[in-house]
C-alpha positions in Angstrom: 47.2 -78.2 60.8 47.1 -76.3 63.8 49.8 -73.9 62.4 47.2 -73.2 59.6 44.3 -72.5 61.8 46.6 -70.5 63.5 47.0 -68.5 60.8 43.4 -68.5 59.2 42.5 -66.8 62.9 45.3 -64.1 62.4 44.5 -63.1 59.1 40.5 -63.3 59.4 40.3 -59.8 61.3 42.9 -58.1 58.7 41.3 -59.6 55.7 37.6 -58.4 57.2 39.0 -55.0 58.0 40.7 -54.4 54.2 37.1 -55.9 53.1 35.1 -53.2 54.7 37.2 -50.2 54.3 37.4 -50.8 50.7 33.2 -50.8 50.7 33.2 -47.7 52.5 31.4 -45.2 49.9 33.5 -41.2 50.6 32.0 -37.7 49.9 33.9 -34.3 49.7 32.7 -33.4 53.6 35.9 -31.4 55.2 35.7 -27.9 54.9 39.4 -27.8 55.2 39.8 -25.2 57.9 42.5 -25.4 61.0 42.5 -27.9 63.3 40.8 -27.7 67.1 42.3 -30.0 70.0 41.3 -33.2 70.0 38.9 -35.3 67.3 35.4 -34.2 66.5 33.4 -36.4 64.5 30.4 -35.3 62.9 27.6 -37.9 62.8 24.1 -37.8 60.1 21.6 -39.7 59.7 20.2 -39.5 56.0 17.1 -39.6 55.6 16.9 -40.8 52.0 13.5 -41.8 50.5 15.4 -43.3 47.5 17.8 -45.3 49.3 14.9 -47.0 51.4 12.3 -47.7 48.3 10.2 -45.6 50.2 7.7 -43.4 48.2 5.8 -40.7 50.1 6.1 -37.6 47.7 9.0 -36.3 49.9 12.4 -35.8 47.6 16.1 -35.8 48.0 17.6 -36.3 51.6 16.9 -34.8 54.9 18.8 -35.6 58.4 16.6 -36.6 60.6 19.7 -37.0 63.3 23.0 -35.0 63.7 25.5 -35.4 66.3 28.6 -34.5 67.0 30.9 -36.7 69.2 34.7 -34.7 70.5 37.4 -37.2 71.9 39.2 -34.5 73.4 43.4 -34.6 74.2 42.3 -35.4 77.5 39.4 -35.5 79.6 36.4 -37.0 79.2 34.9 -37.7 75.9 31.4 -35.8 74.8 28.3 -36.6 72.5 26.3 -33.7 71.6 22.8 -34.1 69.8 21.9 -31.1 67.5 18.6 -30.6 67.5 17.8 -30.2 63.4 15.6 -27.5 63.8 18.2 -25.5 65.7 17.9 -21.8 64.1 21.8 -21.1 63.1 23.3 -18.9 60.1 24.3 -21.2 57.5 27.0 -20.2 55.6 26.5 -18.1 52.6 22.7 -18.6 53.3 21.7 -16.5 56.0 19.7 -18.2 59.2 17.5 -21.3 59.1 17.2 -24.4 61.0 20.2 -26.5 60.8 18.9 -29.4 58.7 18.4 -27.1 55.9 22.2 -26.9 55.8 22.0 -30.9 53.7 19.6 -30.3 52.3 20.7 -27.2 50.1 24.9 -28.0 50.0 24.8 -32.1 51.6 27.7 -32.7 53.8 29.8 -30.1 52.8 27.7 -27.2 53.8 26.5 -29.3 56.9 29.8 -29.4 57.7 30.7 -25.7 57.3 27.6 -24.7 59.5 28.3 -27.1 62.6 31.7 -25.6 62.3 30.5 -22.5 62.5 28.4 -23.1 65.4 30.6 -24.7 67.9 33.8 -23.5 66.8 35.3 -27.2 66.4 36.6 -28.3 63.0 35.5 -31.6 62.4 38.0 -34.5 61.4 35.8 -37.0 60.3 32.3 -36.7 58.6 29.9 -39.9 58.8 26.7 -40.5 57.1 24.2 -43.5 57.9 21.8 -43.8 55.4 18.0 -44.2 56.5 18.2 -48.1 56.4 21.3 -48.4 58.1 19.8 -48.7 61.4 17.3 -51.3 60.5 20.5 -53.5 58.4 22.6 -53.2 61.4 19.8 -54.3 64.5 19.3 -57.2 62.0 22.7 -58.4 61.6 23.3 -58.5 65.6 19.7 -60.3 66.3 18.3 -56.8 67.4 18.8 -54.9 70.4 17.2 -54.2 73.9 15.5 -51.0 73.6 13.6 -49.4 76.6 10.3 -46.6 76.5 8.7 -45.6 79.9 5.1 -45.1 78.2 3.1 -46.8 75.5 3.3 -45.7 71.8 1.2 -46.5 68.7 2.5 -43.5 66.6 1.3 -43.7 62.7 4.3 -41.5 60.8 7.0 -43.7 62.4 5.3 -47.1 62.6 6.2 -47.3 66.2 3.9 -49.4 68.7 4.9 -50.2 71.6 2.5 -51.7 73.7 3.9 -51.8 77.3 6.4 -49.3 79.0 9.4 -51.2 79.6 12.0 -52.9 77.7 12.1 -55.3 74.9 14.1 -56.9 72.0 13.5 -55.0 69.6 14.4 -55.8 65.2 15.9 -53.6 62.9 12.3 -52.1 61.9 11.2 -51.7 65.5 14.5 -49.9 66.4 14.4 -47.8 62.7 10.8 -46.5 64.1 11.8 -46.0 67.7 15.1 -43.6 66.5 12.9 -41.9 63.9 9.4 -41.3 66.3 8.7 -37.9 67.1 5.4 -36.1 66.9 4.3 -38.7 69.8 7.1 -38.0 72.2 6.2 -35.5 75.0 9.5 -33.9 74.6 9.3 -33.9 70.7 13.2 -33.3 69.0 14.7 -33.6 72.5 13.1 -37.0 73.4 14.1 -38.3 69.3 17.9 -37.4 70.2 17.8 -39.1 73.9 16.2 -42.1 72.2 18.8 -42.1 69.2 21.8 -42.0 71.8 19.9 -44.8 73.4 19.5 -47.1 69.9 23.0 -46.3 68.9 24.1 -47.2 72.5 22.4 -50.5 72.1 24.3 -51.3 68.6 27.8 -50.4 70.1 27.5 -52.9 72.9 25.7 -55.3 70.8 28.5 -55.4 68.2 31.0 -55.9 70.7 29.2 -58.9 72.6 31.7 -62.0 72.1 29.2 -63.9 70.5 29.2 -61.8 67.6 33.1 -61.3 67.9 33.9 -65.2 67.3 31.6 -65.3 64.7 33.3 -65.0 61.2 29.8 -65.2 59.9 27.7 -62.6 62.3 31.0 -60.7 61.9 31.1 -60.8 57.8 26.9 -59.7 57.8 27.4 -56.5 60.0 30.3 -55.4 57.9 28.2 -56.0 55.1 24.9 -54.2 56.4 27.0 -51.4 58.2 29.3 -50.3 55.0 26.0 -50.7 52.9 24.5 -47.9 54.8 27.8 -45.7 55.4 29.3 -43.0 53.6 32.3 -41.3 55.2 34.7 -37.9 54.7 37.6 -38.5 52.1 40.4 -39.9 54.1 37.8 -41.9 56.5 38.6 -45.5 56.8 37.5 -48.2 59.1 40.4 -47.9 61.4 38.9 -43.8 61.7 35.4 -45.7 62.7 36.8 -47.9 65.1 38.2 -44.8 66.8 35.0 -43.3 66.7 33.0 -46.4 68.4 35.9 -46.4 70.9 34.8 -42.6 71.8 31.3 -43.5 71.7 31.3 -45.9 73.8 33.8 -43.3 76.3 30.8 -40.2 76.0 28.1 -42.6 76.9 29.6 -44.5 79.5 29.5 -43.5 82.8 33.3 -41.0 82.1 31.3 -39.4 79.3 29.8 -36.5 78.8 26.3 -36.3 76.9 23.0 -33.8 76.1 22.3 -31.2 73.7 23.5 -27.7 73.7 22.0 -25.1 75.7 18.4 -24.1 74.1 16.1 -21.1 75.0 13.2 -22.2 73.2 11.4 -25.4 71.7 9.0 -23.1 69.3 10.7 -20.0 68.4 9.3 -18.3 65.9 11.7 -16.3 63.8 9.5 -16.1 60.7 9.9 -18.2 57.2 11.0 -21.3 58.6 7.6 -22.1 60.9 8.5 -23.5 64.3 12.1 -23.7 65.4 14.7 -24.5 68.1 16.0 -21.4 69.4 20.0 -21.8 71.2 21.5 -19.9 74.2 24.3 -18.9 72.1 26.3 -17.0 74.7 26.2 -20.0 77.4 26.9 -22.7 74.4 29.8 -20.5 73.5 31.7 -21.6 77.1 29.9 -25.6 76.4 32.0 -25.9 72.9 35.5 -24.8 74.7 34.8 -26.7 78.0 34.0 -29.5 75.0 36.8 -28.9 73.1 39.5 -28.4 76.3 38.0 -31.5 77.9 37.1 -29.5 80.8 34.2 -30.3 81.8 32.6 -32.3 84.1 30.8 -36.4 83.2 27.3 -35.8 82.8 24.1 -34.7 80.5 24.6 -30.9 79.8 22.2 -28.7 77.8 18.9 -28.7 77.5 16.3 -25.8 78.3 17.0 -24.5 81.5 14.4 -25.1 84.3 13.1 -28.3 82.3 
């Protein structure tokens, strides 16, 4: 009896592993240009009205986040938030802000242009649908979230009564990623508060109460790979890498911020308010990125700020 415990225990991770990389949905994402140093994985959030039943006259899919996350040969590990209204040529397109990139070409073109802004060719493309963040918080019991002032924003649904921390469910932590137009800092203080949710999920997914759990274990697989779509060739051996850098570029080894911006409200013309970048200092933040030679710590951001 033992002996077939034994074995039940051995085979339950494999079994759960060849379950959830065969529910992983792919999309043609890889531009298929040379490889950079290192692994760069580029992260969406899909913002899907369809997906989430949601009917509010807006169609097709937007990305609401995009991040790119570089587990260098060596050195420290590095989680970038692009803002999405970042003005950037877009392949084939001419300039825009960056989210426009998905929603004219989807992952393929989103791809292309992120190349083309930080010189990195990206190995591994993941999408998280717009529920995914609410399945996931669910599956773990929610997460501890923290805000430093009060919030009762309408668009989002966020309300948060009290500054401070809380347990927050998959809806509350769905609004908090999403909120925006209530945030002093706008994009900037979305991306810091996206690190932060996502944060939350990796540790709360690794917590050995969920780890001994065949059941809690069996329910985020299924609410994770119901919300994923990866690059061809991206399995869940590929995602367990990535949570592994993750978890590096946000701990305290890690290196995490935006790139260097000029402006929150340039005004180029055609494309209302934008995200302007300091492309010549961003140009020596991708290849200190990509060489792992720089410094832990929060880069980026507007200078002075």
């Amino acid at each position: 009896m033992a002996a077939v415990l034994l074995v039940l225990l051995l085979a339950w991770p494999l079994g759960l592993a060849l379950w959830a990389d065969g529910r992983i949905a792919h999309v043609e994402a890889r531009s298929g240009a040379a490889d950079t140093p290192g692994v760069t994985y580029l992260l969406a959030g899909s913002d899907s009205r369809a997906d989430a039943g949601i009917e509010d006259g807006t169609e097709g899919a937007r990305t609401d986040t995009i991040m790119l996350l570089h587990d260098p040969a060596s050195g420290p590990a590095a989680l970038i938030s692009l803002p999405r209204d970042a003005y950037v040529e877009i392949p084939d397109n001419g300039a825009n802000k960056l989210n426009a990139a998905f929603s004219w070409g989807g992952p393929a073109l989103l791809t292309r242009t992120v190349e083309q802004m930080t010189g990195l060719t990206v190995d591994h493309y993941v999408e998280v649908g717009f529920t995914g963040v609410e399945g996931v918080v669910d599956a773990v019991g929610g997460v501890e979230l923290c805000l430093d002032y009060p919030v009762n924003d309408e668009l989002s649904g966020l309300v948060w009564e009290q500054p401070g921390c809380r347990l927050a469910d998959g809806r509350t932590a769905l609004a908090f990623s999403r909120m925006r137009y209530s945030d002093p800092n706008g994009d900037i203080g979305r991306t810091q508060r996206q690190q932060q949710v996502i944060g939350a999920i990796t540790s709360a997914v690794t917590d050995p109460g969920v780890l001994v759990s065949p059941g809690k274990q069996a329910s985020l697989v299924r609410a994770g790979t119901d919300a994923l779509t990866t690059s061809e060739g991206t399995g869940i051996v590929d995602l367990g890498r990535l949570a592994l850098a993750f978890r590096s570029a946000t701990g305290p080894g890690g290196i995490t911020g935006t790139p260097w911006l000029l402006s929150l409200d340039y005004r180029p013309g055609g494309v209302g308010s934008a995200v302007q970048l300091d492309d010549a200092r961003n140009a020596e933040l991708w290849a200190g990125i990509r060489d792992g030679s720089l410094p832990a710590g929060v880069v980026g951001g507007v200078p002075g700020t």
